[in-house]
C-alpha positions in Angstrom: 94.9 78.8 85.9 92.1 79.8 84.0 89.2 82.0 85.8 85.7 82.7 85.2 83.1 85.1 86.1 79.8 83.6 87.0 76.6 86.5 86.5 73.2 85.5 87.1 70.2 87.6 86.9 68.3 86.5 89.4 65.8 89.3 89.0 64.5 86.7 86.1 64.8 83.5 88.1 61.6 81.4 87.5 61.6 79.2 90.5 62.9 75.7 88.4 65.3 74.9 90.7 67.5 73.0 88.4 70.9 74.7 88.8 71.0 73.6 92.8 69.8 70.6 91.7 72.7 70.1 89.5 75.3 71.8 91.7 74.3 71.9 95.3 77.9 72.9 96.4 77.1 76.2 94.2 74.1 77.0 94.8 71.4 77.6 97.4 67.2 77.5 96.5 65.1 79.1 98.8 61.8 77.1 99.1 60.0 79.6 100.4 61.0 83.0 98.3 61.5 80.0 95.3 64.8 82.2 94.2 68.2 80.7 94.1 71.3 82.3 95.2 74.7 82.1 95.0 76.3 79.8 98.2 79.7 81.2 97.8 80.4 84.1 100.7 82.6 85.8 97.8 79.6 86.5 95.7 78.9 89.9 94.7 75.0 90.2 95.6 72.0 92.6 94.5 68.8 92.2 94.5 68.7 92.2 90.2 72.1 89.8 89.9 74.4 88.1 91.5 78.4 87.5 90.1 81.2 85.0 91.5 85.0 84.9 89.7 85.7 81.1 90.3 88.8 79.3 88.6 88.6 76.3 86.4 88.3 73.6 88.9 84.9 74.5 89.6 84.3 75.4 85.7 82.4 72.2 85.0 80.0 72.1 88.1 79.1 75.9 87.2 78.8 75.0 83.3 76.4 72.1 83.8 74.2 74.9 86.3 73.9 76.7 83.7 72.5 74.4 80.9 69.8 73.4 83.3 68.6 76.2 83.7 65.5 76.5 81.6 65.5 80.3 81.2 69.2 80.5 80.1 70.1 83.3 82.8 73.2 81.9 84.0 76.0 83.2 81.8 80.0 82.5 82.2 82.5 84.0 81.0 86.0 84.0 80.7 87.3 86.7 83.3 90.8 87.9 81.1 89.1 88.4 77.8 85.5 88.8 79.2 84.2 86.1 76.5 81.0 84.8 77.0 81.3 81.1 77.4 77.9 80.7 77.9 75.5 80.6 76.2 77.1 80.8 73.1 75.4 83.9 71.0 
């Protein structure tokens, strides 16, 4: 089975919202600090990024979090070849 690597850099979140919105399994947005996070306990966390290895059954869910977000700072890529899935360059 096919894994990924989630990384977002959440040091440039904007507040939109729109990946918990479209994955609220994944994803948790703070009202208050207006900064989403990662929901999974096996995230790797810092205060500039955040990065999750998930496998393909949760591929789709992450992919459509990242096309909503308006700034583009949620990238995937494929964790054996460390191809970025997306955005495509």
């Amino acid at each position: 089975m096919k894994q990924y690597k989630i990384v977002y850099r959440k040091s440039e979140c904007i507040g939109a919202g729109a990946c918990e919105a479209a994955f609220p399994e994944g994803w948790f947005f703070d009202r208050e600090t207006s900064i989403a996070t990662l929901k999974s306990p096996q995230a790797k966390k810092t205060a500039e990024r955040e990065e999750l290895i998930i496998d393909e059954l949760q591929f789709d869910q992450f992919m459509e979090s990242a096309q909503v977000c308006p700034v583009m700072i949620i990238e995937i890529y494929e964790l054996e070849t460390n191809k970025k899935v997306w955005p495509e360059d």
